[in-house]
C-alpha positions in Angstrom: 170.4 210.5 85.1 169.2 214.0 86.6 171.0 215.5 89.2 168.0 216.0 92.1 170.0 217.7 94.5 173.4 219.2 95.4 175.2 220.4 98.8 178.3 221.9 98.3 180.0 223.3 102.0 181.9 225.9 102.0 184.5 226.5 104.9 186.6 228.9 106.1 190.5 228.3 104.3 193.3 227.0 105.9 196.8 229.9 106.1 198.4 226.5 104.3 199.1 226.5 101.0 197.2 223.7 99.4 200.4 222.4 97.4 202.1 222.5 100.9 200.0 219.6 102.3 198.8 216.5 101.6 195.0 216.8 100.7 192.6 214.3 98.0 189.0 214.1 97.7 187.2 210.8 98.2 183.7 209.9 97.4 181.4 207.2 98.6 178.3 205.9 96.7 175.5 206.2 99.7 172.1 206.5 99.9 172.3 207.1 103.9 175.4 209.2 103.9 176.6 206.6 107.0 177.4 203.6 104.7 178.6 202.3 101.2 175.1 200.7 100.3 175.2 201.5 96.6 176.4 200.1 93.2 178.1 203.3 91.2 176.1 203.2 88.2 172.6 203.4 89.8 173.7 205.5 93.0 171.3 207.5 94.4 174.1 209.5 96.4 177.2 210.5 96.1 179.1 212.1 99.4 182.5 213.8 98.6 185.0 214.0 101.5 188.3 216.2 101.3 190.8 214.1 103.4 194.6 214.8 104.8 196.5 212.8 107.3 195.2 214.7 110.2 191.4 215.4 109.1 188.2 214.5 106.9 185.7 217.2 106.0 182.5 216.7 103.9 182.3 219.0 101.4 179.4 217.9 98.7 176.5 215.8 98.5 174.7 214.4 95.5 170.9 213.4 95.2 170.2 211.3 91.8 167.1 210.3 90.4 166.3 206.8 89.9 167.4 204.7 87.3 168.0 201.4 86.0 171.5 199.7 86.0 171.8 198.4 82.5 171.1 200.3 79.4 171.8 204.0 79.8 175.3 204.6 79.3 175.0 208.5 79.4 173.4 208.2 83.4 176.7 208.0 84.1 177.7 212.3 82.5 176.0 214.0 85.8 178.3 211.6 88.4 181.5 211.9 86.3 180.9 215.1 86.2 180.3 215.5 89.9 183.7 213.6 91.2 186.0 216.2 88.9 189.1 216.3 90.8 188.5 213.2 93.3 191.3 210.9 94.1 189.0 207.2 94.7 185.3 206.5 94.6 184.2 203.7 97.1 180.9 201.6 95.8 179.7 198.3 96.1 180.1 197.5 92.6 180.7 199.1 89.5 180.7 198.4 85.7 183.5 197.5 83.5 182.3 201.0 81.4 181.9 202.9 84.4 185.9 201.6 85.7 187.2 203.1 82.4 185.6 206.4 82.2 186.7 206.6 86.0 190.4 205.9 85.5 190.0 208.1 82.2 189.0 211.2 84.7 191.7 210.5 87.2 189.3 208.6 89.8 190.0 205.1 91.3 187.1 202.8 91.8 186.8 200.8 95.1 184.7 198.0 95.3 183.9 197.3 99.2 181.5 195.0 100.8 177.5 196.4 101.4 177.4 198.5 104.3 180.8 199.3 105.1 181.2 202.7 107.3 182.4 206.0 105.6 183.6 206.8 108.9 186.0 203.4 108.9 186.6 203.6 105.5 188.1 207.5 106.1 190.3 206.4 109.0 191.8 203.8 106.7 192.1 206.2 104.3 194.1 209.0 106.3 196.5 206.2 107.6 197.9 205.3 104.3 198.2 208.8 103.9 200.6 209.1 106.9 202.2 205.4 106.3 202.8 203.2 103.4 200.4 204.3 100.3 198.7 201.9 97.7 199.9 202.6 94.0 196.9 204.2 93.4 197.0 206.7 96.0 200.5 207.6 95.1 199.2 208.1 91.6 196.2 210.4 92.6 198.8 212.5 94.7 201.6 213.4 92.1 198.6 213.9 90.3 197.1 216.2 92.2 200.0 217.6 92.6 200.7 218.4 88.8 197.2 220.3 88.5 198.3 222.3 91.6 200.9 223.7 89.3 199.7 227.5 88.1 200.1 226.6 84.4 198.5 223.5 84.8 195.8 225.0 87.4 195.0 227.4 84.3 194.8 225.0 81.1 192.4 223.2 84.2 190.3 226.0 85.0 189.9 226.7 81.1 189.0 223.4 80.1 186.2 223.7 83.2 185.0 226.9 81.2 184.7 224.8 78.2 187.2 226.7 76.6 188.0 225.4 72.8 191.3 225.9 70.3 
């Protein structure tokens, strides 16, 4: 599946150290950037959100060209490729193939009902932050927190380069 379109923001930095507080990126599968409304495999959009307790900032936006659900397992290289370094993907459904290549990257797949709000689903999302965390959230946060580490920030960053032994 071709990549169409993509909106990365950049903002100004925070004086925090980003090891120092507690940050993960979520994505939602969206064709209106307003509402889950789309299976993962066949998403036309994907909308990337960095999220701490406190705050949630878009910070990318996919446009995909059409394509069929079934039948075309490498549609899938462009949005794996796109949700490097993200913590959960929320979707209305998603393929058993798709759930492993996911968890393989690091990313957790949510299924949630057809048209729930990004906004709700980001409020729910910074209060387990703050209070009592799902497993998988813990996981994606020691995680994170591992790649945050300078030695394993640069086997990361050479491995992104394509780098090869």
């Amino acid at each position: 599946m071709a990549l169409l379109r993509h909106l990365r923001i950049l903002a100004g930095g925070s004086t925090e150290e980003p090891s120092m507080r507690l940050m993960i990126k979520a994505a939602f599968a969206t064709s209106d950037r307003q509402r889950v409304n789309q299976h993962f495999g066949a998403a036309s959009g994907i909308l990337i959100y960095t999220v701490t307790p406190d705050q949630a900032t878009m910070v990318e936006f996919a446009q995909f060209g059409a394509l069929d659900r079934d039948g075309h397992e490498d549609k899938l290289a462009a949005k794996l490729a796109m949700l490097r370094g993200c913590a959960v993907i929320y979707c209305e459904a998603v393929g058993g193939s798709a759930i492993q290549q996911l968890l393989t990257l690091g990313v957790q797949p949510l299924r949630v009902d057809s048209g729930a709000s990004i906004t709700s689903l980001l409020a729910d999302l910074q209060a387990a932050l703050k209070g009592d965390r799902p497993a998988w959230l813990d996981r994606a946060i020691t995680r994170q927190n591992k790649i945050d580490s300078p030695v394993e920030a640069r086997f990361a960053a050479m491995e992104a380069e394509g780098w090869q032994d």
